[in-house]
C-alpha positions as CSV (number, residue, x, y, z in Angstrom):
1,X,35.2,-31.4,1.5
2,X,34.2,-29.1,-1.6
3,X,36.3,-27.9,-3.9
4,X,37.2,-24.3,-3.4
5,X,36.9,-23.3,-7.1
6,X,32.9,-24.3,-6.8
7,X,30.9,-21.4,-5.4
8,X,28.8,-22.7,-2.9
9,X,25.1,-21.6,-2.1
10,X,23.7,-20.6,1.4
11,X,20.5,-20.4,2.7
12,X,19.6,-18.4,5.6
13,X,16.9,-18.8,7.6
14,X,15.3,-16.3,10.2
15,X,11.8,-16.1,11.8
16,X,11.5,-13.2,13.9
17,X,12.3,-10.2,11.8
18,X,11.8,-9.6,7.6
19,X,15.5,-9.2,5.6
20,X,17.2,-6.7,4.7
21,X,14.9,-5.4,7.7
22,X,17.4,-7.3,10.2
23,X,20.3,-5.3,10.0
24,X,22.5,-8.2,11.2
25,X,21.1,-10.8,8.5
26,X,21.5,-8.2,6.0
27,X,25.3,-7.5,6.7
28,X,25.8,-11.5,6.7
29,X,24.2,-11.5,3.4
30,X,26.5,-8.7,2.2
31,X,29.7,-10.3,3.5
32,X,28.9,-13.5,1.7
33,X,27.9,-12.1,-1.3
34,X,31.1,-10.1,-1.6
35,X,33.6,-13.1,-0.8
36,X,31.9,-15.1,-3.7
37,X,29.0,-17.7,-2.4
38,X,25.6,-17.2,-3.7
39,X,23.2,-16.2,-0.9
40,X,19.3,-17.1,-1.0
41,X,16.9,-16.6,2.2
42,X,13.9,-17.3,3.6
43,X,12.1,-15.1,6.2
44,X,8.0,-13.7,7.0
45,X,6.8,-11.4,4.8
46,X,6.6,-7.1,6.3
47,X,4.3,-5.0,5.4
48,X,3.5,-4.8,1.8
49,X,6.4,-6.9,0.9
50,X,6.0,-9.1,-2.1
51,X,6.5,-12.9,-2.0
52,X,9.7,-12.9,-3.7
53,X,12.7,-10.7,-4.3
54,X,16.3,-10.2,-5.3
55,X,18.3,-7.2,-3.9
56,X,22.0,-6.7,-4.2
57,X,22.2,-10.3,-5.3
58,X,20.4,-11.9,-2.3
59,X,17.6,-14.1,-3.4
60,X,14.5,-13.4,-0.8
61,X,11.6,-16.2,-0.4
62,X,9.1,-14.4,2.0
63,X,6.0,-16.2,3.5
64,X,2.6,-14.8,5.4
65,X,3.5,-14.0,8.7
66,X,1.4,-15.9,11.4
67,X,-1.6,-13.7,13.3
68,X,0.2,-12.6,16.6
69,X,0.5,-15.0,19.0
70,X,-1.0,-14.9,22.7
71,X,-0.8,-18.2,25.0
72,X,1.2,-21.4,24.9
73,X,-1.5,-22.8,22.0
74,X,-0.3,-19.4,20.1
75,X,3.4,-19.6,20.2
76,X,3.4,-23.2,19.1
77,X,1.0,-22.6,16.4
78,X,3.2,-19.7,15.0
79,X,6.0,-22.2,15.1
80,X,4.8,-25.1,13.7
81,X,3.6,-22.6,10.9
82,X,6.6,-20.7,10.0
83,X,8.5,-24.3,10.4
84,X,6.4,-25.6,7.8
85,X,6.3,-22.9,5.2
86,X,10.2,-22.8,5.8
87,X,10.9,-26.3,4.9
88,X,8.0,-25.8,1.5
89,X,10.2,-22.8,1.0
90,X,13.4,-24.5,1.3
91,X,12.2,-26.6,-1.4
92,X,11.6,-23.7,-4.1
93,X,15.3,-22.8,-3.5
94,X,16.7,-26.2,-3.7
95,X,15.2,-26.9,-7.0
96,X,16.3,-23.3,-8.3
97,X,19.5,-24.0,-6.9
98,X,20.8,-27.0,-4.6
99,X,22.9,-25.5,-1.5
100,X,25.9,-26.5,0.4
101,X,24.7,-24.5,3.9
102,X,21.8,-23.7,5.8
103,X,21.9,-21.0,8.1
104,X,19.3,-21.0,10.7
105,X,19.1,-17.8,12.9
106,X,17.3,-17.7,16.8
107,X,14.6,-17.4,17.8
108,X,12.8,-19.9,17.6
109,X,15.4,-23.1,18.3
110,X,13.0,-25.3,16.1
111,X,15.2,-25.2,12.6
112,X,17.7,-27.8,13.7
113,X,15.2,-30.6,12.6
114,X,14.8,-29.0,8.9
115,X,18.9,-29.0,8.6
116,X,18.7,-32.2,10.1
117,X,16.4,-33.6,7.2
118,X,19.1,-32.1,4.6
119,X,21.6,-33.3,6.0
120,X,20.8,-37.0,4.3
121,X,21.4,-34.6,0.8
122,X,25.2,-33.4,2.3
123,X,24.1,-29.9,3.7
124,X,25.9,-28.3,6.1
125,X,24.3,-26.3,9.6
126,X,25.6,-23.3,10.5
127,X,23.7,-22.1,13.9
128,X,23.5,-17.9,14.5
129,X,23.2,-17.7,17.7
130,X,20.9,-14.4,18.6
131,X,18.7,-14.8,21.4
132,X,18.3,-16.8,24.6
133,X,15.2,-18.3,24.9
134,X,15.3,-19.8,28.1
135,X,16.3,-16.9,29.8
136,X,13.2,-15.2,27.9
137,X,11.4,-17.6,29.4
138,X,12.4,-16.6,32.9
139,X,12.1,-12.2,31.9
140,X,8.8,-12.7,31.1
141,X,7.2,-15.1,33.4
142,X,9.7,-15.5,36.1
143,X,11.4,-18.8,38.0
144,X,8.9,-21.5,36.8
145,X,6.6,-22.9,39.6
146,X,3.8,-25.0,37.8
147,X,4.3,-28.6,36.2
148,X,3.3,-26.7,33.4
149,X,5.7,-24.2,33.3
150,X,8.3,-26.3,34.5
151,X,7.6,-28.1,30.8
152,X,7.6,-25.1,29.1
153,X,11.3,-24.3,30.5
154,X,12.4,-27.5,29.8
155,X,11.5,-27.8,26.6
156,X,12.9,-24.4,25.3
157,X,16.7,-25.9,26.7
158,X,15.7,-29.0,25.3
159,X,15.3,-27.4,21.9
160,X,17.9,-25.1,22.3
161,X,20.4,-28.0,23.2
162,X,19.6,-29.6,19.8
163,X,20.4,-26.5,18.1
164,X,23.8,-26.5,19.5
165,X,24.7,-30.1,19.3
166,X,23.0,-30.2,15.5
167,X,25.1,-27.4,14.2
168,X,28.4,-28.2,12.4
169,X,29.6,-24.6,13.9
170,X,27.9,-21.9,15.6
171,X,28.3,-18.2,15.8
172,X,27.3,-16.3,19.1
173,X,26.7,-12.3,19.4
174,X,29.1,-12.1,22.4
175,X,31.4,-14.0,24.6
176,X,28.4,-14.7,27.0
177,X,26.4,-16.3,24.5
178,X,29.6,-18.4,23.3
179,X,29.7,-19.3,26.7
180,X,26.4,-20.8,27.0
181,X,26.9,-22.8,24.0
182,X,29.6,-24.2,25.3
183,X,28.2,-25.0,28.7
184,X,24.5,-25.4,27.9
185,X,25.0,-27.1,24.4
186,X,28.4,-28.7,25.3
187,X,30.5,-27.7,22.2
188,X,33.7,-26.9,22.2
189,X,35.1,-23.6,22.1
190,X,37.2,-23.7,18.6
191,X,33.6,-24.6,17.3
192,X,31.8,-21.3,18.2
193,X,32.9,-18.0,17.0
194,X,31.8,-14.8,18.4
195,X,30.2,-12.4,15.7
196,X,29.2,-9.3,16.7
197,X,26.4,-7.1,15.7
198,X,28.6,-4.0,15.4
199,X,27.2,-1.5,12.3
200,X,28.9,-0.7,9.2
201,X,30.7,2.9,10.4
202,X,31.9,3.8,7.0
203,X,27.9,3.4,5.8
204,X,26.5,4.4,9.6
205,X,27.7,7.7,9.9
206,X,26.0,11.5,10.3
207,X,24.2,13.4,7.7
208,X,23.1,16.7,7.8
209,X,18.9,16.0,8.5
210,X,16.4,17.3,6.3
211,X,14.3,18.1,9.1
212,X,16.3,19.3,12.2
213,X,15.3,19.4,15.9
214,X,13.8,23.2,16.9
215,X,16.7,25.2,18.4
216,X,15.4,25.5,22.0
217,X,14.4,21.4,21.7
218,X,15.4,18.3,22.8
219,X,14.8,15.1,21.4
220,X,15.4,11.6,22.1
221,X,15.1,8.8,20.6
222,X,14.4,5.0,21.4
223,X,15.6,2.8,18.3
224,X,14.3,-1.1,18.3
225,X,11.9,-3.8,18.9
226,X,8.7,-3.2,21.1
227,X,8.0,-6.0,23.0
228,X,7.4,-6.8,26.8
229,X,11.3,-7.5,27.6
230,X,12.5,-4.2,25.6
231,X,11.4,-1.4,28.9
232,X,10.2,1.2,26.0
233,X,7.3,1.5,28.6
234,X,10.1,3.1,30.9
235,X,10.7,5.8,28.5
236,X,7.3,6.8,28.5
237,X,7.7,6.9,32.5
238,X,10.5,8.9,32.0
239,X,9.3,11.4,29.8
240,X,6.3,11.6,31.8
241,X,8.5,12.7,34.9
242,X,10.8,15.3,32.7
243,X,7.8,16.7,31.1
244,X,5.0,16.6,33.9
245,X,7.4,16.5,37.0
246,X,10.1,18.7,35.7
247,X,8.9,21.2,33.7
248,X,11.1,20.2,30.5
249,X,8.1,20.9,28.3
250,X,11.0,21.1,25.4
251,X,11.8,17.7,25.5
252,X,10.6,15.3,22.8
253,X,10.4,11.5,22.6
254,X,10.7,9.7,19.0
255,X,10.0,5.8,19.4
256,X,11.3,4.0,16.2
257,X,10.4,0.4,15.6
258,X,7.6,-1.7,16.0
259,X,6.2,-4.8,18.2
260,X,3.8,-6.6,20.2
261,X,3.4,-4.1,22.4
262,X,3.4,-0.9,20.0
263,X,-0.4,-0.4,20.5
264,X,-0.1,-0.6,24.1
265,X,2.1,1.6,24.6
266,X,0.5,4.4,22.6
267,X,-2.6,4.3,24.4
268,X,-0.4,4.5,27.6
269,X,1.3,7.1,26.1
270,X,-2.3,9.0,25.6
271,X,-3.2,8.2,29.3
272,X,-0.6,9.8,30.4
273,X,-1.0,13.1,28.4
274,X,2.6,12.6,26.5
275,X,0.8,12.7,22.6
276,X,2.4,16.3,22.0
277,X,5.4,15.2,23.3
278,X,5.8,11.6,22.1
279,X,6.4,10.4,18.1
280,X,5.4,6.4,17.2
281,X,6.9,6.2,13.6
282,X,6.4,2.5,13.2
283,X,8.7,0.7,11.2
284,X,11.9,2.5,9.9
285,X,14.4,1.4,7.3
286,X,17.8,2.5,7.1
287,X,17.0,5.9,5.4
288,X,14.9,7.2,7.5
289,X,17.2,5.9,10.6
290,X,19.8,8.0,9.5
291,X,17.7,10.9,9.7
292,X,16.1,10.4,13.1
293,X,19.1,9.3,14.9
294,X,21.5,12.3,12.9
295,X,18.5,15.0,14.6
296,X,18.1,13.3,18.4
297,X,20.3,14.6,21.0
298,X,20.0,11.9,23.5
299,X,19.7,7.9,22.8
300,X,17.7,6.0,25.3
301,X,18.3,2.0,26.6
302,X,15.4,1.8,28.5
303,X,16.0,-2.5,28.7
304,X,15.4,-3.4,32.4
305,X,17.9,-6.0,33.9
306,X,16.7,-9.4,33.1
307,X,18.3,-12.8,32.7
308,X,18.0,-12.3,29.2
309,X,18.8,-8.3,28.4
310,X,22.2,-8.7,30.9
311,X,23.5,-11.1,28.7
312,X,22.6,-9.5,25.0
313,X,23.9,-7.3,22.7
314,X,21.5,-4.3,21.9
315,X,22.4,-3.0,18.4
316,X,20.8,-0.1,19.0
317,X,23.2,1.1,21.8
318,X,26.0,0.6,18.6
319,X,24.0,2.4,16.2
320,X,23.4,5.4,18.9
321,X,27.2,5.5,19.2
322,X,27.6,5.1,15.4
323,X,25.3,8.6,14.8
324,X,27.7,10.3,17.7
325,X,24.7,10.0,20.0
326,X,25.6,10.3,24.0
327,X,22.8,7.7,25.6
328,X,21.6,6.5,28.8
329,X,20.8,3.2,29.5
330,X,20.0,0.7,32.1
331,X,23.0,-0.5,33.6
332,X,23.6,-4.2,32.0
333,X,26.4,-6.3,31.8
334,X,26.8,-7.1,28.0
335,X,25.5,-3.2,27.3
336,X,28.5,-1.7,29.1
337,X,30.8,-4.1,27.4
338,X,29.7,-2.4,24.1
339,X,29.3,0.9,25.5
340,X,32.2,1.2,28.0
341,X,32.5,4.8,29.5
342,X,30.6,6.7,26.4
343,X,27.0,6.0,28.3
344,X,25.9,6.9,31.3
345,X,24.2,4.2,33.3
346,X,21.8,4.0,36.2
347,X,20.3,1.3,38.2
348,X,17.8,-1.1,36.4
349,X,13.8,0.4,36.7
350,X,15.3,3.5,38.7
351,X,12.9,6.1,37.3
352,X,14.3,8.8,38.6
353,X,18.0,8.3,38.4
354,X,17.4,7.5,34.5
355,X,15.2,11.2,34.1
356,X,18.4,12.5,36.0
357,X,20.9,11.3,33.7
358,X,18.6,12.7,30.5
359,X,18.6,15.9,32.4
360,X,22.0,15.9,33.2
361,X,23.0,15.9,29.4
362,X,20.3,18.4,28.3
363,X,21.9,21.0,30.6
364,X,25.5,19.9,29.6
365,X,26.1,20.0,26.2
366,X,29.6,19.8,26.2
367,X,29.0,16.5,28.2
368,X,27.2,15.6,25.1
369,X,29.6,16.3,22.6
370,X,32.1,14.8,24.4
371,X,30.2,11.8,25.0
372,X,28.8,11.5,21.2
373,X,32.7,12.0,20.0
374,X,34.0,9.2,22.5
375,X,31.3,6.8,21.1
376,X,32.0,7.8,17.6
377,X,35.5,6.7,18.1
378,X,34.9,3.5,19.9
379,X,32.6,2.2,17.8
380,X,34.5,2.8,14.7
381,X,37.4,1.7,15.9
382,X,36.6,-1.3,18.1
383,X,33.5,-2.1,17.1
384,X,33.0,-2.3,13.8
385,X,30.9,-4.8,11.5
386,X,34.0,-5.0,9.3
387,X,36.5,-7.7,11.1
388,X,32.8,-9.5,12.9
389,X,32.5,-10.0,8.9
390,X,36.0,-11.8,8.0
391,X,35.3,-13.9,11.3
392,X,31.8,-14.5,10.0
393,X,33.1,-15.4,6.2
394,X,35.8,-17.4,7.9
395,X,33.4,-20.0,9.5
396,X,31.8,-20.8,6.0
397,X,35.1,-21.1,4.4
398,X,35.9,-23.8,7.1
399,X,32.6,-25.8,6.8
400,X,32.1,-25.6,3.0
401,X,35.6,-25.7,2.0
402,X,35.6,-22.8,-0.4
403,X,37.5,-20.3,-0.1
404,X,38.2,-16.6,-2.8
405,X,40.8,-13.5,-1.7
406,X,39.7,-10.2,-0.6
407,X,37.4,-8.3,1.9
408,X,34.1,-9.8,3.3
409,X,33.2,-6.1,3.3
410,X,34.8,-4.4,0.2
411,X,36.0,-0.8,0.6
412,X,37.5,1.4,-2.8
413,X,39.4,3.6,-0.2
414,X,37.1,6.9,-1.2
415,X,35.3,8.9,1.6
416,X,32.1,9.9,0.1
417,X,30.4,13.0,0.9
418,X,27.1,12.0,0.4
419,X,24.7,8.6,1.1
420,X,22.9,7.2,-1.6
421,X,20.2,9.8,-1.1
422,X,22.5,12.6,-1.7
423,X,22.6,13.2,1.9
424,X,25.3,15.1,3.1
425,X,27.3,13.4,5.6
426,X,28.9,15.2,8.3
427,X,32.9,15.7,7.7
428,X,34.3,13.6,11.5
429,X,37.5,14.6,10.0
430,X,36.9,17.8,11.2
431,X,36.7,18.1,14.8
432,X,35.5,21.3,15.2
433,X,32.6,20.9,12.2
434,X,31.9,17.6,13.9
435,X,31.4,19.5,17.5
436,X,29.4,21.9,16.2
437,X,27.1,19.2,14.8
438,X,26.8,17.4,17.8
439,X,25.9,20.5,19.8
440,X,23.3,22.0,17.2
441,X,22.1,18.4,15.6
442,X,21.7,20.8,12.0
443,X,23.8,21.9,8.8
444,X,25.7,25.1,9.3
């Protein structure tokens, strides 16, 4: 066991998204660094990003993203690459800095082997537990029929198996990903700990936007990841049937995020005559998240029911309800335990029933600002990143033996009145300012 008055060094590992980019890395790198360890991680490079940086004390080793990936040759060739300019990477940090902890973060379930390898120099593996891959597997293609298929599924468990059993501790998104690991990966249940992805409400919050939504408009807004499990082709249905089928020429779509299927679903969008109506931003950071989502009126889940989205957390239903946003989504099993009774939810892939709800809420907006203060309120209060980060902290105390007083998430008591970008935020002590808001979407 280390000594507790050593600070010990982490390494964090993640493949499928560029830090601080992932919101949930980022806000494990933040809880570390404020309880003392020293935090260095390796992830692919985004767009324009330089090979190396340090930001609020995280070191950052970034490395040339693979070319897409299309086929069974593709996906293991983006593997085996990213695997192998992890572990060179790995190296750089160790001979900056040995560390204590490795930190490997899903998908893919290939990074057991490298913590494996350290594990002959005393490292510890801590497994973050994000995504199912099997049941990916089965979203996209279905029950497997082929030999080859039947392969393919078995070798995702098998390598997801030896991410459970490799890991010193895990922590899972959510009580039915805990459960897997302890039914799939056979670990007990004092050995995984249940970290959610819920945002930072103090930092999360309304401003006033620069650039508000037209008086007589309505916008929504789809926030996340474009791939073929994420449904943001069934907003594009949707709006298709409120504009061209219901005569709600006022509504507007904003689509924030980026993906495999991002060009595909613009030229859908063009086919079906939404490009007036529809907004592709591409890739967003936090500043310009907090604008979009502080001007939408409506927040769209538009994740059909799969073996995989049933079971997951989507942050961006909790950063909806962090921005007071009423949404609708499909109706799936993990999204209602974040969501509860501040969503309204309609049967998966029902077109119609979805482009109901939307137009339920445009014609009631006191339905939305009761259903935007409700979600405010549950997600600050129950959802919060701030206790997921003391049970996050807590399982690297117990692994590396270190362990320094205070808040995983530090807080001086003030309420600012204003974000970094001398944004105003909107006063939610103030009922009535913050009803108004949620009714106009605009400063006073």
């Amino acid at each position: 066991m280390r000594r507790a008055d050593i600070t010990p060094h982490v390494l964090i590992i993640v493949q499928n998204l560029p830090v601080p980019l992932d919101r949930r890395v980022w806000l494990e790198c933040q809880a570390l660094i404020a309880r003392g360890y020293t935090v260095s991680v390796i992830c692919p490079k985004g767009p324009g990003d330089p090979a190396r940086q340090r930001i609020d004390g995280v070191d950052i080793y970034k490395y040339m993203p693979a070319p897409e990936a299309r086929g069974l040759r593709g996906y293991v060739w983006e593997f085996a690459y990213s695997w192998v300019c992890t572990a060179w990477l790995s190296l750089a940090v160790w001979r900056r800095q040995p560390f204590e902890v490795i930190q490997a973060c899903n998908p893919p379930d290939t990074f057991w082997l490298l913590a494996l390898i350290w594990r002959s120099r005393g490292v510890r593996f801590i497994f973050d537990h994000h995504d199912l891959n099997p049941e990916l597997f089965l979203s996209r293609f279905g029950a497997p029929k082929s030999i080859g298929q039947r392969l393919q599924y078995a070798g995702l468990k098998w390598l997801e198996r030896r991410s459970f059993r490799t890991a010193d501790r895990i922590t899972s998104t959510n009580e039915s990903y805990k459960a897997i690991a302890i039914r799939r990966g056979g670990r007990r249940p004092d050995h995984v700990t249940v970290v959610r992805s819920g945002p930072d409400t103090k930092q999360m919050r309304p401003i006033y936007p620069a650039n508000p939504r037209p008086v007589d408009g309505i916008n929504l807004a789809y926030l996340g990841i474009m791939g073929p499990q994420d449904g943001v082709d069934q907003v594009l249905l949707v709006m298709d049937e409120l504009v061209h089928h219901r005569g709600l020429t006022q509504v507007s779509a904003t689509l924030l995020g980026f993906g495999d299927c991002l060009e595909d679903l613009k030229r859908q969008s063009t086919a079906l005559g939404l490009d007036d109506h529809v907004t592709f931003t591409g890739r967003v950071d936090r500043v310009a998240i907090a604008e979009h989502l502080s001007r939408t009126d409506i927040g769209l889940c538009p994740d059909l029911k799969t073996p995989l989205n049933d079971l997951s957390t989507m942050n961006k239903t909790m950063e909806y309800m962090a921005y007071g946003l009423p949404a609708v989504s499909f109706d799936l099993v993990e999204t209602r335990v974040s969501g509860a009774d501040t969503l309204l939810y309609v049967p998966s892939g029902d077109i119609g029933a979805f482009a109901d709800a939307v137009e339920k809420l445009i014609a009631d907006p006191v339905l939305r600002v009761q259903l935007g203060e409700k979600a405010r309120e549950r997600v600050s209060s129950q959802l919060d990143w701030r206790p997921q980060a003391e049970a996050y902290v807590g399982v690297f105390d117990l692994v590396s033996g270190f362990s320094q007083p205070g808040p995983a998430v530090p807080d001086d008591g003030t309420k600012p009145q204003s974000d970094a970008q001398g944004r105003r935020y909107v006063d939610l002590d103030d009922p009535a300012e913050f009803a108004r808001f949620l009714r106009e979407r605009r400063a006073q």
